[in-house]
C-alpha positions in Angstrom: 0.0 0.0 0.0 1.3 3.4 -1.2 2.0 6.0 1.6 -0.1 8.2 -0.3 -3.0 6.2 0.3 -2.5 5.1 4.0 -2.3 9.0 4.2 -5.4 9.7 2.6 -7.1 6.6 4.8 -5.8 8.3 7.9 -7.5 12.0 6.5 -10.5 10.2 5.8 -10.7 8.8 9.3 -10.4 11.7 11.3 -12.7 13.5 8.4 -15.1 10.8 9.7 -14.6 11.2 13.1 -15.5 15.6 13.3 -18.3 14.6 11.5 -19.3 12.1 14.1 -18.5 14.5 16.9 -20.3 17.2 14.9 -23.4 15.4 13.9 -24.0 14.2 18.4 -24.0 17.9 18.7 -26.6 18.3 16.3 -28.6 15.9 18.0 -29.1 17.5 21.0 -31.6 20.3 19.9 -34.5 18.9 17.9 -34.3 21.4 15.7 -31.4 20.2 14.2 -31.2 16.3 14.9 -32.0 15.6 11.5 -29.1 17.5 10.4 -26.8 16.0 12.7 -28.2 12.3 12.0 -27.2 13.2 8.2 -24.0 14.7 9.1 -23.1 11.8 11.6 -24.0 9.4 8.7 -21.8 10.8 6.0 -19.4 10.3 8.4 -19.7 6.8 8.9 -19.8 6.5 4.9 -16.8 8.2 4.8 -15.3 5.4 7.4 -16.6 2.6 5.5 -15.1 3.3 2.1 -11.7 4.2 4.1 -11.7 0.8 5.4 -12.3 -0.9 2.8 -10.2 0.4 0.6 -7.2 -0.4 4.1 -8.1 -3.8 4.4 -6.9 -6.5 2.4 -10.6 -7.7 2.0 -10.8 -11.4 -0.3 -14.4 -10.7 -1.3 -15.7 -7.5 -1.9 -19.1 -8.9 -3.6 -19.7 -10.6 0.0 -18.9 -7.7 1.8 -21.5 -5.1 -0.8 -24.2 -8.0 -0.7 -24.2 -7.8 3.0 -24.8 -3.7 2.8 -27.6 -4.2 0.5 -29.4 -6.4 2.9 -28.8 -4.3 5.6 -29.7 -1.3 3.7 -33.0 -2.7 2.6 -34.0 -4.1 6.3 -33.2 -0.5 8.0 -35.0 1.4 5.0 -38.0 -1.0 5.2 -37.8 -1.3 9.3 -37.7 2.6 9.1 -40.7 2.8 6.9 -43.0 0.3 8.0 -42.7 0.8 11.9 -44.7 3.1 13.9 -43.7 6.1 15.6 -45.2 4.8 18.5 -42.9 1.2 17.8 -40.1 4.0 17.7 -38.6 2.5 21.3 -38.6 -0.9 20.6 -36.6 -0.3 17.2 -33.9 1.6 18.5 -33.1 -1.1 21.2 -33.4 -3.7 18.6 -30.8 -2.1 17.1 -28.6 -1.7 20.3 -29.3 -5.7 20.4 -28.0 -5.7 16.7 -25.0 -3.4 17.6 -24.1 -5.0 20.5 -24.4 -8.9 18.5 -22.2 -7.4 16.1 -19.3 -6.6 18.5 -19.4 -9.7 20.4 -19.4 -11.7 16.8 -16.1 -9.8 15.9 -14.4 -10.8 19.3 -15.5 -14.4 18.7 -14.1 -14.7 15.2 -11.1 -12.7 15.8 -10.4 -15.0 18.5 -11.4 -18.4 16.9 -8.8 -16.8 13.7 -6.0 -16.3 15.7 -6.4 -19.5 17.4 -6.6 -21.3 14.6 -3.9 -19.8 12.6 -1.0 -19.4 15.5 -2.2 -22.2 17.9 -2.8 -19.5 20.3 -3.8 -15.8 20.9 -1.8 -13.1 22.4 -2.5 -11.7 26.1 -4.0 -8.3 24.5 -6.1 -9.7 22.1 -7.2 -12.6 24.8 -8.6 -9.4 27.4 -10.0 -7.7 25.2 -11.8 -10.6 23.5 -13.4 -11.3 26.5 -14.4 -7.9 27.1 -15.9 -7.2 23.9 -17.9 -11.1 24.3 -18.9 -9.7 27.9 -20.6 -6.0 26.9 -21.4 -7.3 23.1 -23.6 -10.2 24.9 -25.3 -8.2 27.5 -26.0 -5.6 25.2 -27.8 -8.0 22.7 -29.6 -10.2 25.1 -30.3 -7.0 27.3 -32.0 -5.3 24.4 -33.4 -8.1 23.2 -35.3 -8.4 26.7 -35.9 -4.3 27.1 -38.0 -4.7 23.5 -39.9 -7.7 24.5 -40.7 -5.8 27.7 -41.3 -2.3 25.8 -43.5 -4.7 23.1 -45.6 -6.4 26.2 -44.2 -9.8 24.9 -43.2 -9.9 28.3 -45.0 -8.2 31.7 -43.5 -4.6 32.0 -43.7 -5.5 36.2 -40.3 -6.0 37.1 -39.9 -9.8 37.5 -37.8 -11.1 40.3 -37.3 -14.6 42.2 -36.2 -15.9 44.8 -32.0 -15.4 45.7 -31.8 -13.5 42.3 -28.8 -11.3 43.0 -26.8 -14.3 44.6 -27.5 -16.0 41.1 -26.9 -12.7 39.5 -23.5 -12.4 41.6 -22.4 -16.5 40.9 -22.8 -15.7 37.3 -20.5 -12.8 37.6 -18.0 -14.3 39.6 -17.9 -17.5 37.3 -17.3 -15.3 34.2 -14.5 -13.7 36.3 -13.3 -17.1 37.3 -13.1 -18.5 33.7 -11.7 -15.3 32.3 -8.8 -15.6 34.3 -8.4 -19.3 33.3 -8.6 -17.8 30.0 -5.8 -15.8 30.3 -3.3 -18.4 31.4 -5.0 -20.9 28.6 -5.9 -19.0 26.1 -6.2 -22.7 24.1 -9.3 -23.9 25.8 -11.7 -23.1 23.5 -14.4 -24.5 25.7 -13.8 -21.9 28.6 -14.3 -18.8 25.6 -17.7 -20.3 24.2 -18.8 -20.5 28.3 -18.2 -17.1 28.7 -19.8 -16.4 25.5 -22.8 -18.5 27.3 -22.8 -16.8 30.5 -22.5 -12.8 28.8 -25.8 -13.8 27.1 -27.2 -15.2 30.8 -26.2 -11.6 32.5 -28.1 -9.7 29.6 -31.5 -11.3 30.6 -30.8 -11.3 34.6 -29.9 -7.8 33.7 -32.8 -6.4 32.3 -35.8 -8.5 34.0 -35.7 -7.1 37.4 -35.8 -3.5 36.0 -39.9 -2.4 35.5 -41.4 -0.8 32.8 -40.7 3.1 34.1 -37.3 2.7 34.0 -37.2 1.5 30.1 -36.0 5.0 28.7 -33.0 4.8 31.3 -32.4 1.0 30.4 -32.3 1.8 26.2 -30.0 4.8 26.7 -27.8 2.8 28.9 -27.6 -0.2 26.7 -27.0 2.4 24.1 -23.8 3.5 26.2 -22.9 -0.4 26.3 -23.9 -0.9 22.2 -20.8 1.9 21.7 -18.2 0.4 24.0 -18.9 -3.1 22.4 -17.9 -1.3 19.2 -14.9 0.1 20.8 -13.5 -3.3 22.1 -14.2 -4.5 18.5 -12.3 -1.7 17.6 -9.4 -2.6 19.6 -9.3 -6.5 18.9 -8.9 -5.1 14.9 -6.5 -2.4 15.4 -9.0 -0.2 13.8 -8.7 3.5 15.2 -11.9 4.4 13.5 -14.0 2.1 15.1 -12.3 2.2 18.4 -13.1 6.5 18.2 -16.7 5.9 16.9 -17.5 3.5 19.6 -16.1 5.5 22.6 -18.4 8.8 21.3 -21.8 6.6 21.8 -20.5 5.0 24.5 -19.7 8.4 26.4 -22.9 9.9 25.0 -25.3 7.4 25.9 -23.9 7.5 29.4 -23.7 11.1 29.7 -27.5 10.8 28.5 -28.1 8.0 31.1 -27.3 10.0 33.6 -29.2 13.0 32.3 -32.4 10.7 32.4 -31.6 9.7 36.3 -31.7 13.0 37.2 -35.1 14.0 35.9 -36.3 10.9 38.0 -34.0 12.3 41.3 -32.6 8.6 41.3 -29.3 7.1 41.4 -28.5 4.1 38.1 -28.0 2.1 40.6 -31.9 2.3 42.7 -32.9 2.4 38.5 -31.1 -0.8 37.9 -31.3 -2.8 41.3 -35.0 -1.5 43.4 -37.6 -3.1 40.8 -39.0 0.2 40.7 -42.0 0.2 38.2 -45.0 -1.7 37.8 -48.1 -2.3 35.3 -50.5 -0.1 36.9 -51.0 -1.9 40.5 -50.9 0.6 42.9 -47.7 0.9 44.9 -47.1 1.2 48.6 -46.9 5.3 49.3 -50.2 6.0 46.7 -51.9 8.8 47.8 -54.8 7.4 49.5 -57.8 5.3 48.7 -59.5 6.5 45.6 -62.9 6.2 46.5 -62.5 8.8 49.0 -61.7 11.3 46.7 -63.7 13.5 44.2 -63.0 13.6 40.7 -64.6 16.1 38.2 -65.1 15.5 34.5 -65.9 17.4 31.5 -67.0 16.7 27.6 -65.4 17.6 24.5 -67.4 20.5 24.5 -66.5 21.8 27.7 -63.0 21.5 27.1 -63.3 22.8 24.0 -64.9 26.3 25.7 -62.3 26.4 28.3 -59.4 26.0 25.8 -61.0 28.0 22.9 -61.5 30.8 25.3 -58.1 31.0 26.9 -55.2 32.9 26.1 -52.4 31.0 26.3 -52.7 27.1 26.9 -49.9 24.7 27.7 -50.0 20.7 26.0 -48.3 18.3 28.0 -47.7 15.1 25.7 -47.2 11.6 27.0 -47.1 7.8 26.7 -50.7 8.2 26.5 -51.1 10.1 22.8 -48.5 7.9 21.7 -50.1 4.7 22.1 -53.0 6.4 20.9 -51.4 7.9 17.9 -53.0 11.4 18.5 -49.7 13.6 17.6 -51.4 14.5 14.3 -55.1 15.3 16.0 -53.3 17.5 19.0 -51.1 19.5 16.1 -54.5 20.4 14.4 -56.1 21.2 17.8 -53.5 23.5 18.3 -54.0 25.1 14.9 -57.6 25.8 15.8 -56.7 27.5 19.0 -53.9 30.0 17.7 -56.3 30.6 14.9 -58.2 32.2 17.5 -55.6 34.1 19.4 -54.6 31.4 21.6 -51.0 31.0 22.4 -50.0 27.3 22.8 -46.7 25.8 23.8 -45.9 22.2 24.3 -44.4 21.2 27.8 -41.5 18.3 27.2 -40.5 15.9 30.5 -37.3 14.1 29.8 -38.7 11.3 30.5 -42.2 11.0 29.3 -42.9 8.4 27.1 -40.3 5.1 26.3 -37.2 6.5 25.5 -35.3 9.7 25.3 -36.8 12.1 23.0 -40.3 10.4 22.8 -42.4 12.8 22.6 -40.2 15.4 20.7 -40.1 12.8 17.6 -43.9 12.1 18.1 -44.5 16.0 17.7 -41.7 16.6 14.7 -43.7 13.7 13.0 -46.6 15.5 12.9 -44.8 18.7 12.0 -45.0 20.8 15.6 -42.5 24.1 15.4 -39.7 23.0 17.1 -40.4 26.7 18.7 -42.8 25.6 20.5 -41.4 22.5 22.2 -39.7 23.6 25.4 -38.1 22.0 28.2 -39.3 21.2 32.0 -36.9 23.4 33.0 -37.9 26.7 30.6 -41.7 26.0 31.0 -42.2 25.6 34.6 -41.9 29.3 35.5 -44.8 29.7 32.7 -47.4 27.5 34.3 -47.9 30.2 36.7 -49.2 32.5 33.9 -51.2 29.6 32.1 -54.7 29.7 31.9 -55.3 26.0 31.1 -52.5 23.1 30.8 -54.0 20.0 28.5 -52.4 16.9 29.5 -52.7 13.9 27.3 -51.6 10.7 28.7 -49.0 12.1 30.7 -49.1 10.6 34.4 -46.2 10.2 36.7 -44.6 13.6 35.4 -46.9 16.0 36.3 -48.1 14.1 40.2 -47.7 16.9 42.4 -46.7 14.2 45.1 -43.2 13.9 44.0 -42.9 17.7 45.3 -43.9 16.7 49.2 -44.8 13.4 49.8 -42.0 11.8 51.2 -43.6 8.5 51.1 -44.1 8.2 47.5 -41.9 6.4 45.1 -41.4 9.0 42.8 -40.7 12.0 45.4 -38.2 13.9 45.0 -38.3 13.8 41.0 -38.8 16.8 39.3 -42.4 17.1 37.4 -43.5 19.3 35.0 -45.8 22.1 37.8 -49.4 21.8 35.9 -51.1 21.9 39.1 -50.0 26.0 39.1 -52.3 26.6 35.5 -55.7 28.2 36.5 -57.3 25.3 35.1 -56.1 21.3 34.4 -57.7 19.6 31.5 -56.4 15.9 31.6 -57.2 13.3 28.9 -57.0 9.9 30.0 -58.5 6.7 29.2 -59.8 5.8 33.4 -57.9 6.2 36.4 -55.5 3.8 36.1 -51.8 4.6 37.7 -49.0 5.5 35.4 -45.6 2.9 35.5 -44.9 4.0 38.5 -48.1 2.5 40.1 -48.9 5.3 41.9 -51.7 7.1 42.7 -52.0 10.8 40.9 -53.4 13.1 42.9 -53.8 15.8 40.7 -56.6 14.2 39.0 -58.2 15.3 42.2 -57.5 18.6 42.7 -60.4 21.6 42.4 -58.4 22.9 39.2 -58.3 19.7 37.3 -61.1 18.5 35.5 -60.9 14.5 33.6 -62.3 14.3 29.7 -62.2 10.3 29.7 -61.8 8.4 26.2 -59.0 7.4 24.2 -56.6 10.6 23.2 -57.1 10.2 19.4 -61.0 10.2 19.7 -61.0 13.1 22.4 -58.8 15.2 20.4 -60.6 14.7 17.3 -63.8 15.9 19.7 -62.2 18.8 20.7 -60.8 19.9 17.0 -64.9 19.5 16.0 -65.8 22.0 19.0 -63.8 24.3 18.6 -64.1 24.4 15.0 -68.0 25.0 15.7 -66.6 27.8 18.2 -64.2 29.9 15.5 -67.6 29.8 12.9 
């Protein structure tokens, strides 16, 4: 190989890597995420063609035959699944990535064995670290989908002495990866550890409930990346090994971002079971029956909201499953066709995975202007005449501002409670994932418009249409 085009393959990598680093900074504001995803996937195009032009690759018509396939699954995947589906897709593909990696370490190490007899201290570690996170990331992902999907109860599910199991699993990983070192020959001892990673990404995921899930996908995100990076390593190839430490440190950085809008540490996410399918939790509010609930119809609401001057939408899991992004956008139309001003409140952790809701909105074509941020909109409430949650539940419970004995205290919630008036949309009175008890669903400024969000909203679009005329 010419110096001229190892130089050229080295430009082309670090080309490959600013645009990587550039495109994650685009993500971050929704307003330019598509730009960034574009950006960040020129750059990996940029990567691929370098490599393969550095490698001494025997069959190239193997190689383009696998991209076609892939292409075609991602374009058709991308078209044919549902914004709502959105969750389970992207830790799919954390499964995929995280496969991938451990399928590199695996070969890599079967190759070397088979050609030299043996494999070299370096390449034994990190061969066993790649196996480790690749398997836990795939079967881990594979579980968080079937979970997000309902193939499998959102509850957490525990047994009896799980983390001693948990721990023995572990420690025999540890146990054989240290035989591993000394004997890097006994091919036996790899595929167990291969057997066990897979074990640890199941035991991993199924204690963890159904409210942690956007925490849990960001997190095996973070893993996904440092799979990458150890396949990365285990090929000599800097490009990989760069590209797998950004969404490894990004998904992290994000984990962490989404434990702090729940006030919890990773490790109460991962370890407490915290989350359930809408049984109501030790430290609920109170016994239901002893409180009074107020409801309205669609064309109530549709008074209070077309009369208002500035009204606040709080999106959630809710409108989602109900597919009622496109009906809220056109309610909102309606209402600043009348003077209304209308902003859309965003909790980081409403809905299944990071971003939920803000993809759910951009799909129906929302001004990015109006999405804002707990943290910008709070102060706002205060001057709101009426907030319209739909399908939003453990993010706006006033309980997690002062009651101690509540699961969720402590997290910071969007403050709906302070609008003059709460409209809430909500199929019954069923508890959010966190199985607790909502008690602003009870207050004197809250008033329930039961029904599914997509036929509500389409009710309130009619009334207030009949209002404007």
């Amino acid at each position: 190989m010419s110096d001229y085009l190892v130089t050229g393959i080295e430009l082309a990598y670090l080309t490959a890597a600013a645009l990587f680093i550039v495109g994650l900074k685009q993500l971050g504001s929704p307003a330019t995420a598509r730009q960034g995803n574009v950006i960040a996937g020129v750059g990996m195009l940029i990567a691929i063609v370098a490599t393969l032009l550095d490698r001494s690759i025997l069959n190239y018509e193997t190689i383009f035959a696998g991209i076609v396939i892939g292409s075609l699954i991602g374009a058709i995947t991308a078209e044919k699944v549902e914004m709502t589906a959105m969750p389970q897709m992207v830790g799919i593909f954390n499964g995929v990535g995280g496969a991938a990696s451990a399928l590199v370490s695996v070969g890599e190490f079967w190759r070397l064995l088979n050609f030299t007899g043996t494999v070299p201290l370096d390449a034994t570690i990190i061969a066993i670290l790649g196996v480790l996170i690749g398997g836990v990331t795939f079967t881990g992902s594979v579980m968080a989908f079937a979970k997000l999907q309902e193939l499998v109860t959102g509850a957490p599910i525990t047994f009896p002495l799980q983390q001693p199991f948990n721990l023995l699993l572990l420690l025999g990983f540890l146990v054989g990866s240290g035989y591993l070192i000394f004997d890097p020959t006994n091919l036996t001892i790899f595929l167990v550890l291969v057997g066990i990673s897979l074990v640890l990404g199941v035991m991993f995921v199924l204690p963890i409930g159904g409210a942690d899930m956007p925490v849990v996908v960001s997190l095996l995100n973070s893993f996904s990346g440092l799979a990458a990076s150890a396949a990365g390593f285990i090929l000599a190839n800097n490009m990989l090994i760069v590209a797998g430490a950004l969404v490894g440190a990004s998904g992290i950085i994000l984990t962490e971002i989404m434990c702090k809008a729940m006030n919890r540490s990773l490790t109460n996410v991962l370890f407490s079971a915290f989350g359930s399918d809408g049984t109501p939790m030790a430290g609920a509010t109170g016994a239901q029956q002893d409180k009074v609930v107020r409801s309205v119809d669609a064309e109530e609401g549709a008074m209070m909201l077309g009369y208002a001057r500035s009204v606040v939408v709080v999106p959630g899991y809710g409108m989602a499953v109900a597919q009622a992004q496109h009906g809220v956008r056109e309610l909102a139309a309606q209402l600043e066709k009348m003077g209304v001003e209308v902003k859309y409140a965003i909790h980081p952790v409403a809905g299944r995975m990071p971003g939920h809701m803000n993809v759910l909105l951009a799909e129906a074509n929302v001004p990015y202007t109006q999405l804002y941020d707990m943290d910008d909109i709070n102060p706002d409430f205060d001057r709101t005449d009426v907030a319209l949650i739909i399908g939003a539940n453990d993010v706006v419970n006033p309980a997690a501002r002062h009651d101690k004995s509540s699961p969720i205290y402590g997290m910071p919630i969007l403050d709906v409670d302070k609008a003059q008036h709460t409209i809430v949309i909500k199929r019954s009175m069923r508890t959010g994932f966190a199985g607790v008890d909502n008690e602003l669903f009870y207050k004197d400024k809250t008033l329930m418009l039961f029904g599914s969000a997509q036929d509500v909203v389409a009710q309130l679009v009619s009334q207030v249409k009949d209002l404007s005329n």
